[in-house]
VEXVO-193699 format. One record per residue: x, y, z of N, C-alpha, C in turn. Coordinates in steps of 0.2 Angstrom, whole numbers, plus 5000, padded with zeros to 4 digits. Example, Ala and Ser with C-alpha at 12.3 -4.5 7.8 and 13.67 -1.06 7.14 Angstrom:
! residues 2
506649725039506249785039506649845039;506449895035506849955036506450005039;
END
This chain:
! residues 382
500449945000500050005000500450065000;501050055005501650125004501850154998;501750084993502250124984501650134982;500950124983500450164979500350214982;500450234987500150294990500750334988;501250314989501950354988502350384983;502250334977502350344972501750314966;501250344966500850334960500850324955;501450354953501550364944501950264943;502450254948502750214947502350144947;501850154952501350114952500750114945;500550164943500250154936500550114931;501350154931501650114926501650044926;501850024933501749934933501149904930;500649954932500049924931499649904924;499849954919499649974913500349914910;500949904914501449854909501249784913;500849764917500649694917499849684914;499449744915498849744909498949734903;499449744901499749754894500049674892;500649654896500749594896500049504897;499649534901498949484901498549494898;498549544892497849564886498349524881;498949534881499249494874499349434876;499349404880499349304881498649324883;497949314883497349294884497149304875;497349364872497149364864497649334861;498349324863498549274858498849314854;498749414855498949444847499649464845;499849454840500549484838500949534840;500349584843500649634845500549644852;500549674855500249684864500049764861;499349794866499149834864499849924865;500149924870500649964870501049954864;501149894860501549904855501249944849;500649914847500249944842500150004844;500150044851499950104851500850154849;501150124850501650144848501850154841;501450074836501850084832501350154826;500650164831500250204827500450274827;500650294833501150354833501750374830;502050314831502750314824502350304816;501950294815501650304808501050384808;501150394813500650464814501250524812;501750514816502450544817502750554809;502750494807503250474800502550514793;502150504794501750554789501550614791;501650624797501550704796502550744793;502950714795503550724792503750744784;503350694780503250664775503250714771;503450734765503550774758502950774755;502650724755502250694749501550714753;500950734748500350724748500050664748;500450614744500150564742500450514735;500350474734500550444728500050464722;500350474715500150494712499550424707;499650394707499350304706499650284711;499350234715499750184719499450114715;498750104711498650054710499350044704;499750064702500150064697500950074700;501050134703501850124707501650144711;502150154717502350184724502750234722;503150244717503750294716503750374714;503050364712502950444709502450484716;502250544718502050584723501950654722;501450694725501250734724501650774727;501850824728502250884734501650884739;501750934745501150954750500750994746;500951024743500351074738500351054734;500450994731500050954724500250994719;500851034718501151074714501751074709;501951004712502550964709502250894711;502850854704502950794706503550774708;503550714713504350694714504250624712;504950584711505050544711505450504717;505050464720505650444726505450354726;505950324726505850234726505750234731;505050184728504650154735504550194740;504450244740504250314744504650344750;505350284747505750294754506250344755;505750404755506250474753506750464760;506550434765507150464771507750444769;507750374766508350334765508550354757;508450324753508250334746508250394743;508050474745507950514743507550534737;507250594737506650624731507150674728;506750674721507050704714506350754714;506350804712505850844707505750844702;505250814697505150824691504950894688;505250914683504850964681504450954676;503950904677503250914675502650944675;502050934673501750964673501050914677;500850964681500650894688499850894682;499350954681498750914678498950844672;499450874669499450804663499850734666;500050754671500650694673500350624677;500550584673500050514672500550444673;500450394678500950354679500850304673;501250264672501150234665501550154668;501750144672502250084675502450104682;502850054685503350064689503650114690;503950094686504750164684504750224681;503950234677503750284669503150314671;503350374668502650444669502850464662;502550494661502350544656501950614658;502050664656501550724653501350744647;501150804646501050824639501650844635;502250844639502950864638503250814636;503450774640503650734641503850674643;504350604643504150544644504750534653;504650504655504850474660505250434663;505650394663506150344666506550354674;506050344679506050354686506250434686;506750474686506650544686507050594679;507350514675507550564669507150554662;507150594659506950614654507150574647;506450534644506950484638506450514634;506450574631505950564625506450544617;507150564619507550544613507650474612;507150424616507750354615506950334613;506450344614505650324611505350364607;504950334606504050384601503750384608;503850464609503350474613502550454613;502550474606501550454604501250374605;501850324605501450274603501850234611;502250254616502550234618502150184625;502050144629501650134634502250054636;501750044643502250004646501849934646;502049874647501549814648501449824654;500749784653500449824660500649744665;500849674662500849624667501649604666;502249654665502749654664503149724665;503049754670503449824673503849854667;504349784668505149794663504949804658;504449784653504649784646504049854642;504449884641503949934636504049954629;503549984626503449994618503550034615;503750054609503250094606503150064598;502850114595502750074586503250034584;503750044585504550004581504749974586;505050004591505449944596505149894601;505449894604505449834611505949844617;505849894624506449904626506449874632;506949884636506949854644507549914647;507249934652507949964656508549964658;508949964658509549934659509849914665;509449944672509049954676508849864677;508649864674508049804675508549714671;509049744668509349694664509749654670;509849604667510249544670510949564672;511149554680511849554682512249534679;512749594675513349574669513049634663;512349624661512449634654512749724654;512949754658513149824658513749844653;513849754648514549754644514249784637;513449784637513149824630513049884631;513349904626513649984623513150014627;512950034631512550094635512450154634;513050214633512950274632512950284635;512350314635512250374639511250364638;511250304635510550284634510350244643;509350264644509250214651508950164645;508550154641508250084641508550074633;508749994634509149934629508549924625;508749954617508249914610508349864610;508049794611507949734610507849724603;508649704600508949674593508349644590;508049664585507649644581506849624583;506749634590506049624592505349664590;504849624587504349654582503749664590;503649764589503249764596502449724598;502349714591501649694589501649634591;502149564592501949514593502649474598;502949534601503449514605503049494614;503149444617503049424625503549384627;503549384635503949374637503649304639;504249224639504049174642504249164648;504549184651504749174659505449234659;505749234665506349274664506949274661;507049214659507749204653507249204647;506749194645506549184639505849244636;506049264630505549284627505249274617;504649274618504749284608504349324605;504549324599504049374594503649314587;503549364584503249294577503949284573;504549294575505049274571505549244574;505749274581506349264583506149224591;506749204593506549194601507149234605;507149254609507649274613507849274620;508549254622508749234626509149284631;508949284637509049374641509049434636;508449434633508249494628508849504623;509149444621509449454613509149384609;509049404602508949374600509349314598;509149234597509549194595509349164587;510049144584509949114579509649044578;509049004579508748944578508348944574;508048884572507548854569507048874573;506748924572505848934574505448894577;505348864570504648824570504648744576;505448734576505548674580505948694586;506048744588506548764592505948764598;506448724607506148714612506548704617;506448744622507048724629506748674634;507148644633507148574637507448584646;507748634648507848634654508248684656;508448704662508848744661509548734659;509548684656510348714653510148684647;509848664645510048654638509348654633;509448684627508648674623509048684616;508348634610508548624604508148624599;508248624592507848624588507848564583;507748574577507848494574508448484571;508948544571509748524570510148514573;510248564579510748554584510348554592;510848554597510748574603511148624605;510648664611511148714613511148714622;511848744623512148764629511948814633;511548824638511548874642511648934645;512148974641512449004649512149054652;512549084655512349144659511949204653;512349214648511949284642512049264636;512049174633512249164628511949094628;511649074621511748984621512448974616;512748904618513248884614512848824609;513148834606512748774600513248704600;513248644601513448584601513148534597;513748504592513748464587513848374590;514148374596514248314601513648274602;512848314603512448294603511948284597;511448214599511148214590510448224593;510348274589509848334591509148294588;508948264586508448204584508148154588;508748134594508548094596508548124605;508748184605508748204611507948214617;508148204621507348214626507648234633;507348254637507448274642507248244648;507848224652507648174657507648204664;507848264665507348314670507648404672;507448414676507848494673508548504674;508748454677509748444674509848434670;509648354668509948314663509548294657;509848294651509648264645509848204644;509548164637509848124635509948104628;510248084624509948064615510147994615;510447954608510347884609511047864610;511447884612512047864614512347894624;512347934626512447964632511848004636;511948034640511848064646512148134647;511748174648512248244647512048294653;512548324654512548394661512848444657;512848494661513048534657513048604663;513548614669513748654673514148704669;514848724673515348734667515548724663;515448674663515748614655515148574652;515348524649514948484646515148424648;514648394654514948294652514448264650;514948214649514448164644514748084650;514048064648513947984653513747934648;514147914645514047854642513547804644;512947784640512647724643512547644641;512247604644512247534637511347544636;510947564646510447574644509947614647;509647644644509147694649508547684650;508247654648507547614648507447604655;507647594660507447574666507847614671;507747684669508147734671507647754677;507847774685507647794690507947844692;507547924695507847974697507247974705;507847994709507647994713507748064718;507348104719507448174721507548204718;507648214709507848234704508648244704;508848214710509448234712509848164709;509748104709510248054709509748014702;510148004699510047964691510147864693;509847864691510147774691510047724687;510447694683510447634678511347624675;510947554672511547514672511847504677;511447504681511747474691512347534692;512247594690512847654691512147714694;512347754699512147794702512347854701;512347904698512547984696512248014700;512748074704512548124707512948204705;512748264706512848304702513448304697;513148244693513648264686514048204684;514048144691514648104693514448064695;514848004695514447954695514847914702;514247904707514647884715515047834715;515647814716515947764716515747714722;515747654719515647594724514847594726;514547604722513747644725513247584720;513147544723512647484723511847494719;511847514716511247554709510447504712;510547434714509847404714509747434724;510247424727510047444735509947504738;510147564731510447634735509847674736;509547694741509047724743509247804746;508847854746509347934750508947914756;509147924763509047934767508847984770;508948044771508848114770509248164765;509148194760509548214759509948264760;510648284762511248244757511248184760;511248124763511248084765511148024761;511447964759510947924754511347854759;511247804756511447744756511447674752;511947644751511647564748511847504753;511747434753512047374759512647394763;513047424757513647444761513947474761;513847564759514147624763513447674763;513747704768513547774768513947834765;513047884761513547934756513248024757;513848044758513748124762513548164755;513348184753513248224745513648184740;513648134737513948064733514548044734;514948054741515448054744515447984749;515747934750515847884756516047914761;515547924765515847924773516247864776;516747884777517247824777517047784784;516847724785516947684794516147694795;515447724790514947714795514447644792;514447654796513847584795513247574794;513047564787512147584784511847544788;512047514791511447464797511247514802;511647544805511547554811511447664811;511747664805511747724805510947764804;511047834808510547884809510547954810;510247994808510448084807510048104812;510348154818510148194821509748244819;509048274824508848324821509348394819;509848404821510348454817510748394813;510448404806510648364802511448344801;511848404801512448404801513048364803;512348344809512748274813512548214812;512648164812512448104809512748044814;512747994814513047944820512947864818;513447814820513347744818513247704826;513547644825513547624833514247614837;514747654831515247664834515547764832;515247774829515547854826514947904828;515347964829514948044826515348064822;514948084815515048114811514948174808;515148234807515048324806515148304799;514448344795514648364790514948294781;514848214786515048174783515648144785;515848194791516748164790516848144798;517048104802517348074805517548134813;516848134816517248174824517348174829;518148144828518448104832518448094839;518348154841518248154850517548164851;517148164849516548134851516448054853;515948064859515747994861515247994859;515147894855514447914854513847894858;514247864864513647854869513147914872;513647944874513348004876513148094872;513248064865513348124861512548144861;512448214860511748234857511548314860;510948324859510948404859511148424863;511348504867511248534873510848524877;510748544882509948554887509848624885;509948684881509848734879509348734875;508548764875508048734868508448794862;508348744857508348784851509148784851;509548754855510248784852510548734849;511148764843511348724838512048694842;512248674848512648664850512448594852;512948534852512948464855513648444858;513348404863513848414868513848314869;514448284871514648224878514648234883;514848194886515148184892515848214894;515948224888516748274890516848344886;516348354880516448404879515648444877;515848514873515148534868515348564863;515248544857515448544848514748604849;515248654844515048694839515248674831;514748644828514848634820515448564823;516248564823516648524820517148554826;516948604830517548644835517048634841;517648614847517548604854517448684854;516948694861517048754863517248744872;517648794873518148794878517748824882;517348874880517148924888516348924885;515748914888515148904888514948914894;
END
């Protein structure tokens, strides 16, 4: 009764933070009501701060806004002038109309986030796809931002230009197929440049490799390679790794391998990840040594097995024993009826009688009887 009479304030405070703390566990809500009022005053705070009127379309970007007098336009990304910063456009706010993401126009003028491209389009026929931000038109071209281009391609001649002419793309019948792929009614193209193939039969078969009825092609990162090694006729695709035609088995990472076969007819893929025939087991790219094609099952993956080894990512765990062996909820550890294993590999002061989690919940730490491993390292002080 002393601290209420004596001190009241301190005594409300208590009372208002255990009200606080017994209205959020009886509702169960994400926030505690002090939080939410908190964070309503920090967004009361942060708009009345705020530059902007308002967004100019929000159904269309966040990037373009009205000044406090509706007298100018800015640009500012994602609205996030504190961080980010705002630009003033000298537009004209009644005709100024968001068009994209990134693009406005007025009666003046075109747009690209805050500079001015009417020398790189036709202003009159110019618009943006409205289910594809990046890519815009006008009568003749086909453009993309350079902005918006793939990590690397900054090796095409730029200028002084923001948006990249798409080599030969016809506006009228150009769309995009996914994000490395697009086509028109003549061409297909691969990160927005065009490739040389057969039209009519030309089809990508996966991510690394697609063909037409003469060749197959490679990959890469801004380029297909054409390969003559493969017989383009009999090729199919045996999942989004690997191919095959009537002689091998193909990958295609940095390089090109080839897997020899006698037969694939009773070919098994199991997790997309390990390929199996001819009693040989493949894993990325490679084929597991000593790896028993009819018994090998994965275990968890990376973890696989067949009668007689255990395999860490297509690797033999040297000394574990597929009988007895089992993965820890922190996978990284694994265990037989003689071994603890880190990572696949053998560790060697670990006991395995007594190995297993901390008593700490939630911690990545496992401990014996004589010590407590972090990853593959004792730790000394805990």
């Amino acid at each position: 009764m002393n601290l209420i009479t004596n001190h009241p304030y301190i005594s409300l405070t208590l009372f208002i933070l255990i009200l606080n703390f017994i209205v959020k566990k009886v509702t169960r809500a994400k926030y505690s009501p002090l939080t939410k009022t908190f964070l309503f005053i920090i967004s009361l705070i942060t708009q009345a701060c705020s530059p902007f009127a308002g967004p100019v379309d929000k159904s269309v970007s966040d990037s373009y806004y009205y000044s406090k007098s509706k007298n100018d336009i800015y640009y500012s990304c994602m609205g996030n002038w504190f961080e980010l910063g705002k630009t003033k456009l000298n537009a004209d706010v009644k005709s100024f109309e968001v068009l994209g993401l990134d693009f406005g126009k007025d009666k003046n003028h075109l747009y690209f986030k805050d500079n001015i491209v009417d020398l790189e389009v036709d202003y009159d026929t110019f618009y943006v796809d409205k289910n594809n931000y990046n890519i815009c038109f006008d009568k003749n071209h086909v453009y993309v931002p350079f902005g918006y281009l793939p990590y690397g391609f900054e090796k095409a001649s730029r200028e002084k230009n923001y948006l990249w002419k798409i080599p030969k793309a016809d506006p009228k019948t150009f769309q995009k197929i996914d994000s490395d792929w697009a086509k028109d009614g003549s061409h297909f193209f691969y990160k927005y440049n065009p490739i040389n193939v057969d039209y009519k039969s030309f089809e990508t078969l996966n991510k690394n490799f697609a063909k037409d009825k003469n060749r197959v092609y490679l990959l890469e990162t801004y380029k297909l390679l054409q390969t003559l090694i493969i017989d383009a006729p009999t090729t199919k695709k045996i999942n989004d790794r690997y191919i095959a035609d009537k002689n091998n088995v193909y990958d295609f990472q940095d390089s090109l391998i080839i897997i020899p076969y006698k037969n694939i007819n009773d070919l098994k893929i199991i997790e997309g990840k390990f390929l199996l025939f001819d009693d040989i087991v493949i894993y990325n790219g490679t084929r597991i040594e000593n790896a028993n094609a009819s018994s090998f099952h994965v275990i968890q993956f990376p973890y696989s097995k067949d009668e007689n080894h255990v395999f860490y990512h297509g690797s033999i765990i040297r000394n574990a024993d597929p009988k007895t062996f089992s993965i820890f909820k922190a996978s990284y550890y694994s265990k037989d009826k003689n071994h603890i294993f880190y990572e696949g590999k053998l560790l060697k002061e670990a006991d395995v009688a007594t190995f297993g989690p901390s008593n700490k919940k939630n911690s990545l730490l496992y401990k014996d009887k004589n010590n407590i491993f972090r990853g593959n390292e004792i730790i000394k002080h805990y």
